[in-house]
N, C-alpha and C positions, 0 to 999 in steps of 0.2 A: 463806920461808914461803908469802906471793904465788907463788913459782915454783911449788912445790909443789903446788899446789892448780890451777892452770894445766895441770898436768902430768897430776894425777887427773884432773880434767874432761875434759881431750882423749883418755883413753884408755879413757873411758867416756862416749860421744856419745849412750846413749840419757838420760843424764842432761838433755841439750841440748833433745834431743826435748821430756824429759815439762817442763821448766823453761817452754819456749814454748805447749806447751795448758795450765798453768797457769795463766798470761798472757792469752791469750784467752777461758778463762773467764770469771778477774777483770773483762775490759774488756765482756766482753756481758753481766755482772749487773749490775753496776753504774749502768747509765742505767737498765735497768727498775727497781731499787732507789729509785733519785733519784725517777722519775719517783712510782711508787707513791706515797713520802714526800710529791710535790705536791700529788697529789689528795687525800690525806687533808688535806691543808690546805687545800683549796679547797673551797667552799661548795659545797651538794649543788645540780645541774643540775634545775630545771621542766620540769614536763609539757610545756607552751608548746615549751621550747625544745630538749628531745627530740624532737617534733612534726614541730619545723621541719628539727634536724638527718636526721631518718629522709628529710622531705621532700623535702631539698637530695639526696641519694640516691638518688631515684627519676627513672628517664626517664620526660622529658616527653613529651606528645603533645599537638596543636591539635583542638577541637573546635570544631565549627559546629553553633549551633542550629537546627534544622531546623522550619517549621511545615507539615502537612499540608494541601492544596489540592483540592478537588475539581476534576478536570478528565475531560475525553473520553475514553475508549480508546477510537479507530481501527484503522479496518482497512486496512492499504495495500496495493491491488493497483495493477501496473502492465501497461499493457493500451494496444491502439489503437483507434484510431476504424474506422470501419466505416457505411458507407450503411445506412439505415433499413430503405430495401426497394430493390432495384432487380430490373431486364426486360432482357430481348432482345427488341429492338421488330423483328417480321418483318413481313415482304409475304403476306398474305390473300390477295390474287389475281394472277394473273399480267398480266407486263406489263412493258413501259420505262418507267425514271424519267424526266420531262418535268418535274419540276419538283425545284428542293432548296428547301425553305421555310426551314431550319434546318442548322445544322454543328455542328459537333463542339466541345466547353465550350460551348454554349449553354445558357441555362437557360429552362426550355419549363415553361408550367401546361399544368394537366391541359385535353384536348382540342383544344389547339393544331395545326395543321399543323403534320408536320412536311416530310411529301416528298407529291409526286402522281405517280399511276402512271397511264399513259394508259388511258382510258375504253375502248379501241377499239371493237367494235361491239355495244358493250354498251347506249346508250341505242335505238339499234334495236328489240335482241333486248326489249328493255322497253315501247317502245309498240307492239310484236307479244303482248307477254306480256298488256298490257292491251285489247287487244283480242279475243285470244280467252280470257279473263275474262271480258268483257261474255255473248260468246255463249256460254259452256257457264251462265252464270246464269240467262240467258234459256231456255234447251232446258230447264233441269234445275226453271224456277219452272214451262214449258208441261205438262211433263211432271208435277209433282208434284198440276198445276190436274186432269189429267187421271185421276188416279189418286185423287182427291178423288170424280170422281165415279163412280169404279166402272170408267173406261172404260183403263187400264191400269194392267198391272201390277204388283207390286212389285218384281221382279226389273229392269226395267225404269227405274223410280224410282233405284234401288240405286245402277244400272250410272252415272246423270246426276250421281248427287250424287257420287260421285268422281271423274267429271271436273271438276266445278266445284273441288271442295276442291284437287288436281292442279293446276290451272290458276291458282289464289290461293297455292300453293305457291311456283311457278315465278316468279311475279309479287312473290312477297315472295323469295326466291333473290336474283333480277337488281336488285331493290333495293338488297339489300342488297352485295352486289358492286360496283355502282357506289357504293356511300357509301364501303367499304374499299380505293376507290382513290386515296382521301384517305387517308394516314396520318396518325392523330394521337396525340401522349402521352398513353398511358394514368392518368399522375401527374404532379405536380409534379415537378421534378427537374432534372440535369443531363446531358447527354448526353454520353457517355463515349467509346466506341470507336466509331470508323464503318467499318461493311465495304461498303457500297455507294457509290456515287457518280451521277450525275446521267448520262443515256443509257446505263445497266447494266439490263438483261434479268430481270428476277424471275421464278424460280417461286415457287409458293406455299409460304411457311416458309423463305424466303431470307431472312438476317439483316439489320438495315438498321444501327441503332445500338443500341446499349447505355447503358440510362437507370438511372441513381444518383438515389435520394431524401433528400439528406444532412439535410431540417429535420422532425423531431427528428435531429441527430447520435447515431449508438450508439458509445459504447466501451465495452468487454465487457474483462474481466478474470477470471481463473481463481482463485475459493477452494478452499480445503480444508477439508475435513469436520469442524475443531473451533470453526467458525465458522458455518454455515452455519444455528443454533439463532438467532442475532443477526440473522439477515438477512431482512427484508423487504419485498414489492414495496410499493411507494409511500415508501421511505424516501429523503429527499433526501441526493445524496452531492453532494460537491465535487469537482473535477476538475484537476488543473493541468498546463498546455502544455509543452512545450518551451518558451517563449516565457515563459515567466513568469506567464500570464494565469490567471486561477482560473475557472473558471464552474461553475453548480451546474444538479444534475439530480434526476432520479427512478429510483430503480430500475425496470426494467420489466420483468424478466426473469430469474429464476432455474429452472437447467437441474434437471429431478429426477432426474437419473441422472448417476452421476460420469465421465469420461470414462477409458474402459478403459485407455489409457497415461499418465498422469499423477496419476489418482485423483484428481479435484481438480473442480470444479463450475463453469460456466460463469455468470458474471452478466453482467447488460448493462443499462447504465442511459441511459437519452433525454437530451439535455440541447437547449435549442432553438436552433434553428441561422437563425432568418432570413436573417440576410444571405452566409449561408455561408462565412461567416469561416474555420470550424472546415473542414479538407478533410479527405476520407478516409485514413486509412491513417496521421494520425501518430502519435507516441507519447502517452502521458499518463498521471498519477499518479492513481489515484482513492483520495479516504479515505473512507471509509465509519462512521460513528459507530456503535459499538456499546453501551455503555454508561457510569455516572459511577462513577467511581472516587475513592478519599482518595488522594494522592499528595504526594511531594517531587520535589524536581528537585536536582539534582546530579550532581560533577564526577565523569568516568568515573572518577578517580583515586582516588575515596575508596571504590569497589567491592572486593573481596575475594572472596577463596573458603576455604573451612574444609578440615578433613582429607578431607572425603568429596566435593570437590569442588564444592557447594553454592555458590551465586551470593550474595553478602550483603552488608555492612557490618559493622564495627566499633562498638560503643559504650563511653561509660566510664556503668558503675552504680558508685557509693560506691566509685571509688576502683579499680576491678578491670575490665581489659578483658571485654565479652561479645560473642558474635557473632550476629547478628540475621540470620534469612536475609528474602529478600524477592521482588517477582514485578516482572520488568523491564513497564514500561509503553508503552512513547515512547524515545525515541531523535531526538536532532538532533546537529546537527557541533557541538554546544559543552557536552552533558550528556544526560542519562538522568532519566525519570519513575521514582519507586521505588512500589511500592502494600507492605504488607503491617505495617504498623505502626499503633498504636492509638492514636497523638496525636502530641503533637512531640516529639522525638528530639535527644540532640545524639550525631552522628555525628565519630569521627576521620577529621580530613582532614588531619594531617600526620602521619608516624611513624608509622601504622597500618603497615606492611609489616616492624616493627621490634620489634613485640610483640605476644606471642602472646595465644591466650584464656586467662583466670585470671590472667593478670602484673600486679602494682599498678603502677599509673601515676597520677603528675602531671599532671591535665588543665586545660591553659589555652587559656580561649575566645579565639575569633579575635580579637572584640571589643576583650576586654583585648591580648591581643598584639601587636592593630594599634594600641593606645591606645600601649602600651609601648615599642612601636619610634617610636611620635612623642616621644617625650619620652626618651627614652633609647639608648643606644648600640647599636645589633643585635647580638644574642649570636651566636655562633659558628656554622659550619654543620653541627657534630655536639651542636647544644645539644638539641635535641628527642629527642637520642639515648641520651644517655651523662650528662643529668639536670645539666649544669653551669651557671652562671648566666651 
């Protein structure tokens, strides 16, 4: 009978078939059956701790509470220094240098020697000049005596009084010739390039040295036109060296016309230079304060951009990411000033790059996290992620 039945089955294999998805049925209803049975026997699950379960579920993310700060927005141009005023000190009169009073880095006040140029026959041509002075004032008072009383005249008069004035002309000329055979600084300053040297031949308007006035120091930097409403003269900027060193100035100087290949506005601000510490031509920072702003300060990391490109942060409102945009302020090697927010914020600073805007998230203050990592084992490094404890 066994053989028999042995015999039918083997020669009907879809029997085998359907006997084995009967099978599998059986074993995959079964547990959900069981299971079903449990929970009707198990007491009905709390708010509470539906709550918690939804909560255990959601990825985490770290927020940091942020408080707003009024601080400076500045303006940074980068700019160098520059002499106040400087000349081309020439030779006035002709002549050999016979003397150097002065060389080159010397620092010379205003009407100091600096070179002497020989006099040659110039105090001569002076006590000739003064002497026929005397007589054309004499001829021209005998002649005016006479013409008082009727007894010459006025053409006469005329002729005497332009020699005299001619004569006090030539007289103040050779004076003054001999005093511009002394040269001296027209300014305080420093003396820069020398093109002449000591027994060299001058004509007049031959170069001698080139003088730099570095106290006030200028250094002039270039703004642009959306700044230029913020700017003005007498506002004290701040300055800083290469060298580390900070000093403060005045603005002295804004250009009213924008310069044709840059488009951009020249400023120049004084800063005082006594001892001339500050020399021309280095580099330097200037900030320039433009007005007070509400601001936070934070890590570049916790910045974001939305679908439209928009510069922002992330926040959690009740439970639901939003995206806040905002206006950069400042900038240093360790964070970023934010402006555009209306009191204190708490911003995601961990996980923010791992959910989007609208997505409900688990937000845990830094505060608590860092309380929690002291007292407890540190969670995984996809725990902020993927919502796990």
């Amino acid at each position: 009978m066994f053989t028999r039945i042995i015999t039918f089955i083997t020669l009907r294999p879809y029997l085998i078939a359907l006997a084995i998805v009967l099978s599998l049925l059986v074993w995959m209803i079964l547990p959900a059956y069981t299971t079903a049975e449990d929970t009707k026997n198990q007491p009905p699950i709390s708010n509470q701790a539906r709550t918690e379960k939804q909560k255990a579920t959601l990825p985490k993310v770290q927020t940091t509470h942020f408080k707003t700060k009024e601080i400076t927005k500045y303006l940074t141009l980068y700019g160098k220094s520059e002499a106040n005023s400087g000349a081309i000190i020439r030779a006035e009169v002709a002549g050999k240098i016979i003397r150097m009073n002065s060389r080159k880095g010397d620092y010379v006040v205003r009407n100091k020697s600096i070179v002497n140029i020989e006099q040659s026959e110039l105090p001569e041509k002076l006590k000739q000049a003064k002497a026929s002075l005397v007589e054309r004032e004499l001829t021209y008072k005998a002649v005016k005596s006479l013409n008082d009383k009727g007894l010459q005249g006025r053409v006469r008069l005329a002729e005497e009084n332009s020699l005299f004035l001619s004569a006090q002309t030539d007289l103040a000329q050779l004076q003054l010739s001999l005093k511009r055979t002394n040269v001296v600084a027209p300014f305080n300053g420093i003396l820069q390039q020398q093109f002449s040297d000591l027994g060299d031949y001058l004509q007049v308007g031959d170069p001698i040295f080139s003088l730099e006035n570095v106290d006030p120091i200028v250094i002039r930097g270039d703004a642009t036109e959306h700044h230029m409403a913020d700017l003005k003269l007498g506002k004290t900027v701040t300055a800083t060296l290469l060298s580390g060193e900070v000093i403060e100035g005045k603005i002295s100087f804004i250009a009213a016309m924008a310069d044709s290949n840059s488009s951009t506005f020249r400023v120049e601000v004084e800063f005082p230079n006594p001892k001339q510490k500050v020399l021309s031509g280095i580099s330097a920072k200037l900030a320039i304060p433009l007005y007070q702003v509400e601001a936070i300060y934070v890590s570049p990391s916790a910045l974001a951009l939305d679908e439209q490109g928009n510069l922002g942060v992330k926040l959690v409102q009740d439970g639901l990411v939003i995206f806040e945009s905002i206006t950069l302020v400042e900038t240093d090697n360790d964070g970023v000033w934010l402006s555009g927010f209306t009191g204190d914020v708490d911003i995601i600073t961990l996980g923010q790059g791992f959910v989007k805007v609208g997505d409900r998230v688990e937000a845990v203050d830094q505060a608590e996290f860092e309380q929690d990592n002291i007292t407890s084992k540190p969670p995984p490094d996809n725990a902020f992620l993927s919502g796990q404890e």
